[in-house]
C-alpha positions, 0 to 999 in steps of 0.5 A, spaced: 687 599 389 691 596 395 697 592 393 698 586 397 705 589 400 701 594 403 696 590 406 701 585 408 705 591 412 699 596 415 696 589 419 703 587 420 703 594 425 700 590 429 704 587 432 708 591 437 715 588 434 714 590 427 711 598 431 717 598 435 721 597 428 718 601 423 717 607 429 709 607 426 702 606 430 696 605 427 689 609 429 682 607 426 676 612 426 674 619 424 674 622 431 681 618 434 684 620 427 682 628 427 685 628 434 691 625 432 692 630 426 691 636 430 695 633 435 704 634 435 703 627 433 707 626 424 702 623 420 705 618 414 699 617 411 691 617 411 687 610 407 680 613 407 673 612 403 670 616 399 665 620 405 671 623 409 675 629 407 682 628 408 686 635 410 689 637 404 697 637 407 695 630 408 698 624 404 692 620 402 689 614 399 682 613 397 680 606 399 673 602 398 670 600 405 671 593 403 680 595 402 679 599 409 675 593 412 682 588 409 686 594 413 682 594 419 682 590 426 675 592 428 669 589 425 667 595 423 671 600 420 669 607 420 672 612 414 679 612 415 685 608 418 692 613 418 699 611 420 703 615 425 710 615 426 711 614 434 714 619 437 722 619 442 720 619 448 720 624 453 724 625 460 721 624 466 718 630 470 720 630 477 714 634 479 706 634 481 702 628 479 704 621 475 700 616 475 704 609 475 702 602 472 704 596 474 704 591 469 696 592 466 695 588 461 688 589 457 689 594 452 682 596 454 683 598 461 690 602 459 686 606 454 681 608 458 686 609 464 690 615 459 683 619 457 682 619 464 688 621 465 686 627 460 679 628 464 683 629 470 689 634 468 695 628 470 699 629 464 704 624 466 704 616 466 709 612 468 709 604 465 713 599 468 717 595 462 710 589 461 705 594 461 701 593 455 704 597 449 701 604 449 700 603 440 697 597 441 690 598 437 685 597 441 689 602 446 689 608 441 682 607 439 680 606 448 683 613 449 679 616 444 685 621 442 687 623 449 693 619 448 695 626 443 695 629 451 698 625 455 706 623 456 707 615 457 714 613 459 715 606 459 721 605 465 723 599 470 719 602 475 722 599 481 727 602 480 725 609 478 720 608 485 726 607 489 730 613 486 724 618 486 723 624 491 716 624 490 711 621 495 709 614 493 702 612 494 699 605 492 692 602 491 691 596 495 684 593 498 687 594 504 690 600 507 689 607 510 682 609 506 682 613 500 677 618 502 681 620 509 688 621 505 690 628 504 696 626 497 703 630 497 702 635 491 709 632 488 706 625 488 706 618 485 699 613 484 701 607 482 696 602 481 697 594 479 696 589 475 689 586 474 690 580 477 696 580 482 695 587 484 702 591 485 709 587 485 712 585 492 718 589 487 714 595 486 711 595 493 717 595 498 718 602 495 711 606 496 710 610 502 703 610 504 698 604 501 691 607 501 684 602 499 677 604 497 674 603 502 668 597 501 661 600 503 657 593 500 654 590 506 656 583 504 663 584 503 663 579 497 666 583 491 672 581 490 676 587 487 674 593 482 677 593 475 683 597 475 680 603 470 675 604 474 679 604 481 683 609 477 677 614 475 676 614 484 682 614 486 684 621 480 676 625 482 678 624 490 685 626 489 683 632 484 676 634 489 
């Protein structure tokens, strides 16, 4: 049985306040927990219902479908809920591709944006300071478990940009076409906000905007989503 101090705890995790202080993140689901465990990331302890198997060095609880549900923060949970510590966080490296974000907010879009960054082999993602959390959640489980693969910094960006020897591109709806743009092997790909684009503070520092190109004859769409920009934006750079 759950005690309600453990309960009360696992959902305050939350919270980016009560992760950052205790150093644990969440993760929920069979596929996102398995890849988290054969990843580098510590396990604290797994809370799982009968039909999934634990790995045998793992600290586990069984629970009923009806405990884990008073865990989840999905309607539907899946098996298995584990806790994992955050890791320190890593340099900076200097060299070939970082993709930079400035200030995306929806948890969705950031998850989706780190397995992209898995697919496409960029092992680095540069987050300004009001980025959404990348433990929030709902980011965990949209990265699928790429987020096992890919380093995130969190940093003032401006400032790293104004510092960095690396050419800096940023994503504009006007600018030089992606498609016509050949990128420095040593680069920085910034993509903004999802509803003001990139900052007047992060802008003044990128040395090439570049746009997709808009090839719909009424011109009507406003913008892309920003995980979908990105998906274009990594397959052209890598193509």
């Amino acid at each position: 049985m759950l005690s309600k101090n453990q309960v009360r705890f696992i959902r305050g995790l939350r919270l980016k306040k009560n992760r950052k202080s205790q150093g644990l993140f969440l993760a929920e689901g069979k596929k996102v927990v398995d890849e988290l465990l054969h990843s580098d990331f510590q396990l604290d302890k797994l809370f799982h219902t009968e039909d999934y198997v634990p790995p045998e060095s793992a600290t586990a609880q069984e629970v009923s479908i009806n405990e884990l549900k008073s865990l989840s923060s999905f309607a539907t949970p899946n098996q298995v809920l584990g806790v994992f510590r955050i890791p320190e966080s890593e340099p900076v490296v200097e060299t070939g591709i970082a993709l930079a974000l400035d200030d995306v907010n929806d948890p969705g879009n950031l998850g989706t944006i780190i397995r992209l960054c898995d697919w496409f082999d960029i092992p680095q993602i540069l987050c300004s300071l009001n980025t959404v959390d990348c433990y929030n959640p709902k980011v965990v489980q949209a990265s699928m478990g790429s987020l096992s693969r890919v380093r995130m910094n969190y940093l003032d960006l401006s400032d790293y940009l104004s510092q960095t020897n690396r050419s800096v591109y940023g994503t504009f709806t006007e600018g030089d076409s992606l498609y016509s743009t050949t990128f420095e092997k040593d680069a920085v790909l910034v993509m903004g906000n999802e509803a003001n684009g990139i900052s007047e503070e992060v802008r003044k520092w990128i040395t090439k905007e570049v746009s997709i190109p808009q090839f719909g004859k009424s011109k009507s769409t406003e913008s892309l989503n920003v995980a979908m920009a990105t998906a274009i934006f990594l397959s052209e750079l890598r193509r």
